[in-house]
C-alpha positions as CSV (number, residue, x, y, z in Angstrom):
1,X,0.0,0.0,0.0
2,X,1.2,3.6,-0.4
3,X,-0.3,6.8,0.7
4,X,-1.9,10.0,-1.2
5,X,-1.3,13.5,0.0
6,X,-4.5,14.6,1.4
7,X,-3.5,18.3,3.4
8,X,-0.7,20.8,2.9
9,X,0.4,21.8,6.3
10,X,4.1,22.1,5.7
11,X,4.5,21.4,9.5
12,X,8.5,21.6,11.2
13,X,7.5,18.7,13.3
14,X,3.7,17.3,12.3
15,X,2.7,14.9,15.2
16,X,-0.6,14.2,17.0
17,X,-3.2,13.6,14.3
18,X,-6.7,13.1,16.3
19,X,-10.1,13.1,14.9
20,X,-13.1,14.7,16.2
21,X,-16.1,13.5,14.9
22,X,-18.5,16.1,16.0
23,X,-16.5,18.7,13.6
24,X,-15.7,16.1,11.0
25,X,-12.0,17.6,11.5
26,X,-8.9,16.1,12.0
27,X,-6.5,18.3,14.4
28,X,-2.9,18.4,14.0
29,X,0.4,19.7,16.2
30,X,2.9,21.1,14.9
31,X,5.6,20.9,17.7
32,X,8.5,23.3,16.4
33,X,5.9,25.7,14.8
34,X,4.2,26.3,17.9
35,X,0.6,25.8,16.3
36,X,-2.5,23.8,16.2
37,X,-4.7,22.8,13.4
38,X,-7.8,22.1,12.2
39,X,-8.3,20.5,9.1
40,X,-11.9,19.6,7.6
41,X,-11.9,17.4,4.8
42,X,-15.4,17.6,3.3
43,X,-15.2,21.5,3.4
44,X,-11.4,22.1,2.4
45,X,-11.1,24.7,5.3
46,X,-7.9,24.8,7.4
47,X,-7.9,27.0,10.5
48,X,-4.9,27.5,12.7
49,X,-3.6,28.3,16.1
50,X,-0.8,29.7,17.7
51,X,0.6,27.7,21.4
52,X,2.4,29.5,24.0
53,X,4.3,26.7,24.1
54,X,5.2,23.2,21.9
55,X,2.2,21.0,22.2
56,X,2.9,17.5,22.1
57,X,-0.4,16.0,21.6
58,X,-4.3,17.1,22.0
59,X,-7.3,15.1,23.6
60,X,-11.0,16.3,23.0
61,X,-12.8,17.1,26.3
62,X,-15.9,15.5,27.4
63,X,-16.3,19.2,28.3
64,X,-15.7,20.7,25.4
65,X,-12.7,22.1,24.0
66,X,-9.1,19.9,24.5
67,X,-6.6,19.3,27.1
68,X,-2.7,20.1,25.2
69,X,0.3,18.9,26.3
70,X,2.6,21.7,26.5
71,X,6.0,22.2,27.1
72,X,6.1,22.2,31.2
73,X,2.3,21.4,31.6
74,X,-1.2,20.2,30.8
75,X,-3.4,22.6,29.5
76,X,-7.0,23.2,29.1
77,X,-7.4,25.1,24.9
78,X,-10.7,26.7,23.9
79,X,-10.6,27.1,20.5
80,X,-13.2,30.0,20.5
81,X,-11.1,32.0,22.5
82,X,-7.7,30.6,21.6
83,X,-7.2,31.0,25.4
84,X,-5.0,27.8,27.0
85,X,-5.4,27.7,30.9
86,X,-3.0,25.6,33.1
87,X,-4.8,22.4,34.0
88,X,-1.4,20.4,35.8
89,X,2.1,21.8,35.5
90,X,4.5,18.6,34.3
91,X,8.3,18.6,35.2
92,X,9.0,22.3,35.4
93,X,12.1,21.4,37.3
94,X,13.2,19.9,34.3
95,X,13.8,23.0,31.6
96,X,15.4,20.3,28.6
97,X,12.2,17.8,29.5
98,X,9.0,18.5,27.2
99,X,5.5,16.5,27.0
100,X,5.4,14.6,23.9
101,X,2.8,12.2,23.4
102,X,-0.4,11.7,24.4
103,X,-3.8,9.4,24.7
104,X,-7.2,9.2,26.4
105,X,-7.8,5.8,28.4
106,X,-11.4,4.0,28.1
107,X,-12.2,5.4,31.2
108,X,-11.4,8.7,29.9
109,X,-8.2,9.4,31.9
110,X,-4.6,11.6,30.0
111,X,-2.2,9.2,29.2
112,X,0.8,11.0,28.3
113,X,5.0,10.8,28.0
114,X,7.3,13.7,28.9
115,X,11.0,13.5,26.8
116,X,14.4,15.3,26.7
117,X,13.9,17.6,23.9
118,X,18.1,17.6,23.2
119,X,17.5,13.5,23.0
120,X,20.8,12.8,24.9
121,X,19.3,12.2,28.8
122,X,16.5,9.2,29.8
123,X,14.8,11.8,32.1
124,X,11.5,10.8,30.0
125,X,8.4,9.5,32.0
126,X,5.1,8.2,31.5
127,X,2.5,9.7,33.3
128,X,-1.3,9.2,34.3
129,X,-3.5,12.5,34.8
130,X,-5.4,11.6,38.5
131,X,-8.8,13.2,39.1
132,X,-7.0,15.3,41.5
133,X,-5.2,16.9,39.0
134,X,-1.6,15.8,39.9
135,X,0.3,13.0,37.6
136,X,1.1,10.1,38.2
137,X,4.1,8.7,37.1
138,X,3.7,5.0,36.0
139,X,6.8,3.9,34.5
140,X,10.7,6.0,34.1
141,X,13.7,5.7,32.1
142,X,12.9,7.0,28.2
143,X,15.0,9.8,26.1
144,X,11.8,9.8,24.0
145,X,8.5,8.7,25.2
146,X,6.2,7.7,22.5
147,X,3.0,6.4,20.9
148,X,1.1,5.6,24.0
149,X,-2.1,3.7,23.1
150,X,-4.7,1.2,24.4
151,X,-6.2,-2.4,23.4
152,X,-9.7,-2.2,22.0
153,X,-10.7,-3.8,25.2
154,X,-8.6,-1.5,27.2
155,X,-6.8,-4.4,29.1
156,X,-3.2,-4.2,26.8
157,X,-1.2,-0.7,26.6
158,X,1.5,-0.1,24.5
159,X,4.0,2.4,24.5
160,X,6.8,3.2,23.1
161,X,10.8,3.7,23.5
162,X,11.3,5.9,20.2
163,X,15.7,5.4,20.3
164,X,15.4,2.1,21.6
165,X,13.7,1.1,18.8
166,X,11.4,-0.9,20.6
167,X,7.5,-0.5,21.5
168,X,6.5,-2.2,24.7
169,X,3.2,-3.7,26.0
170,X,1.8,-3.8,29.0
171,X,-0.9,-5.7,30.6
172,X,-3.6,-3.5,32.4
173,X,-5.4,-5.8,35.2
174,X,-7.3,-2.5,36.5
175,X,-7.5,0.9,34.9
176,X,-4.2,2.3,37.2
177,X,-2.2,-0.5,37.3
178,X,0.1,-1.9,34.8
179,X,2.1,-4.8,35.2
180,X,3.9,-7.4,33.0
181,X,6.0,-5.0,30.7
182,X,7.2,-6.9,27.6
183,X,9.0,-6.0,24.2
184,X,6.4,-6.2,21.3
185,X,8.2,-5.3,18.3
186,X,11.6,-3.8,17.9
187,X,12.1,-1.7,14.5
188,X,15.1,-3.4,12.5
189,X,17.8,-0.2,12.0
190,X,17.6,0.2,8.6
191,X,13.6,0.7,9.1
192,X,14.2,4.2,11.2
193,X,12.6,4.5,15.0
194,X,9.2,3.7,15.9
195,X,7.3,7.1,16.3
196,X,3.2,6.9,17.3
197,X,1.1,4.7,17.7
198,X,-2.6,4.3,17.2
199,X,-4.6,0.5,17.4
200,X,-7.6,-0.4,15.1
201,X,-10.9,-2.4,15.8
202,X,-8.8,-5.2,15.1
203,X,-6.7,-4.9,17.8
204,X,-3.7,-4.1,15.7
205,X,-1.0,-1.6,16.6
206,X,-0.1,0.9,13.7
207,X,3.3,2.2,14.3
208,X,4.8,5.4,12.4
209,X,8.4,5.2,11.7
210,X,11.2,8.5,11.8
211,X,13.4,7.9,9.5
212,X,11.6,5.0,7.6
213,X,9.4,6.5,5.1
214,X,6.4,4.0,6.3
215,X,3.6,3.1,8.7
216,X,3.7,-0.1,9.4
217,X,0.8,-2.7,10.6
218,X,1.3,-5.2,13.5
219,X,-0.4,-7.8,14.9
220,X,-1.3,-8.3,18.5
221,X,1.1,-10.7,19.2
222,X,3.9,-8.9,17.3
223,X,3.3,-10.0,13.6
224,X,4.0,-8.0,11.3
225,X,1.2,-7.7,8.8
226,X,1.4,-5.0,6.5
227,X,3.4,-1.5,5.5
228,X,2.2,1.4,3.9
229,X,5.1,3.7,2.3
230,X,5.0,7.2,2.2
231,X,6.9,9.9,0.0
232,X,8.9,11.5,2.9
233,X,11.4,10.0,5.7
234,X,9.8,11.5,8.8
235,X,6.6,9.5,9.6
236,X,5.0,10.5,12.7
237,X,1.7,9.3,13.7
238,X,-1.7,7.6,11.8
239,X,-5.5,8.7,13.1
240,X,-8.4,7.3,11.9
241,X,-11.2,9.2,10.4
242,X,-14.0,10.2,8.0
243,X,-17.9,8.9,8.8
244,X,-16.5,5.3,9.3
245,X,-12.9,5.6,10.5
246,X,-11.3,3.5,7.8
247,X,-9.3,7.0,6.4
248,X,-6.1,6.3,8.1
249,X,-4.1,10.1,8.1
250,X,-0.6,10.2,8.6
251,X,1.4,13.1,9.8
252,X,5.2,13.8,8.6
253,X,7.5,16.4,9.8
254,X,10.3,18.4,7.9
255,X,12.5,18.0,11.2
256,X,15.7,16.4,10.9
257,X,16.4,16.8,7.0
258,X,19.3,18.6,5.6
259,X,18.8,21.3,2.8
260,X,19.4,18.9,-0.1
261,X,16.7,16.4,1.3
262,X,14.2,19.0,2.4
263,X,14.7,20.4,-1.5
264,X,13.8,16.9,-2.3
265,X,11.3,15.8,-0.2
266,X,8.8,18.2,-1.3
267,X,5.7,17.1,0.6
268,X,7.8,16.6,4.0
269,X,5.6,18.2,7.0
270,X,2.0,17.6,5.3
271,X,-0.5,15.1,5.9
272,X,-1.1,11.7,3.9
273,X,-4.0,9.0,4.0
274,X,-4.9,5.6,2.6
275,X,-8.1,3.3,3.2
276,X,-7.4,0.8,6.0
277,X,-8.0,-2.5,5.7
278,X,-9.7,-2.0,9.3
279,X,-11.8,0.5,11.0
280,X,-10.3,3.1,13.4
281,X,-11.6,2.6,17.2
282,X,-13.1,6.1,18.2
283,X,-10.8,7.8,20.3
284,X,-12.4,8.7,24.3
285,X,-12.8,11.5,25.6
286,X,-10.8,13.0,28.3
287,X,-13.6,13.5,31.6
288,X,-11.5,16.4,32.7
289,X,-13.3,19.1,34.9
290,X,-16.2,16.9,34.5
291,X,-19.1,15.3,36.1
């Protein structure tokens, strides 16, 4: 399989694809740029907006509006407004950390990774958002944090050691507990780094890879079952979409290529999709400030 441009975005660092269903939009980060954006395919309308800080990832709010990951906290965004309001500050002792990425639990809990942003230190940790408001760290020891995501029955998570080359599962007994932390799949080197993640309504893990030019499609157990390429190195992260969630979009970033490969990679930093040959699961939403 190969994926067709779908969005110009021309993003430094394109990561966090989510979509919302209620806007028939798909919502995008772009890390380096500082900016957020909304993209709606059956209109052709692209609205942007400017962070205060690099947002790692963005969760829809059973509240309305999102929770962002920012560089040194969690943050409530209201797109009206553009206003962002401090929801839990993350690792502020830490000025090289930054939130990367990000996911919403079945139960509607943050799921999120904090990495060093020079990529040299394992000072990266996985966190859970409490209701209190204060995270929970739930596992320690990552230069990047990555691709957190959840089983279709909620009861495997899988996250993901971006240098290491190697994404991990987990087994989840109860919703704050995980236990039994196992290697899944490690990326061969010539393949590039395993970047997000995202799992289908088939249980299987899609994994993005930096460097690699490809999404690839794995099994529960590890399999590998199937690779889409794409026309650019730096493959971030697949989100499933449209009316029926079989539009898989792919994010790609422009970070990390010299001149000569920027000049050739002409679509590096926009956004991709291909039909899946599974349905997306649709994505929880985050119950906080709620009811």
């Amino acid at each position: 399989m190969r994926a067709e441009h779908a969005f110009s975005l021309g993003a430094e660092l394109g990561e966090g694809p989510l979509w919302v269903a209620s806007e028939a939009a798909l919502w995008v980060v772009d890390i380096k740029g500082l900016r957020l954006h909304r993209l709606r395919p059956e209109r052709a309308e692209h609205q942007s907006w400017s962070a205060p800080a690099p947002p790692g990832f963005l969760a829809a709010r059973a509240g309305g509006g999102f929770v962002v990951g920012l560089k040194g906290g969690l943050h409530l965004f209201d797109p009206p407004s553009g206003r962002f309001t401090l929801l839990s500050a993350v690792e502020t002792h830490l000025p090289e950390n930054r939130i990367n990425d990000g996911c919403v639990s079945p139960e509607g809990a943050v799921w999120f990774g904090s990495m060093h942003d020079p990529e040299q230190t394992a000072s990266g940790v996985l966190y859970r958002l409490a209701a209190d408001g204060h995270c929970v760290p739930l596992d320690r020891g990552y230069v990047v944090t990555n691709g957190p995501a959840f089983s279709p029955d909620g009861r495997t998570f899988y996250h993901t050691d971006s240098p290491g080359r190697t994404v991990y599962a987990f087994d989840r007994p109860e919703p704050h507990v995980l236990t039994n932390k196992r290697v899944l799949v490690q990326i061969e080197p010539a393949a590039g780094y395993p970047d997000g993640t995202t799992v289908d309504a088939d249980g299987c893990l899609w994994v993005a890879l930096w460097s690699g030019w490809a999404v690839r499609r794995y099994a529960p157990d590890g399999r590998l079952l199937a690779t889409v390429n794409l026309p650019c190195a730096q493959v971030t992260k697949v989100a499933f979409g449209g009316a029926d969630l079989r539009t898989a979009y792919v994010t790609t970033a422009r970070q990390g290529l010299s001149p000569a490969e920027r000049a050739a990679q002409t679509l590096a930093g926009d956004v991709f999709c291909f039909n899946a040959p599974a349905a997306g699961l649709a994505q929880p939403l985050a119950r906080v400030g709620c009811a």
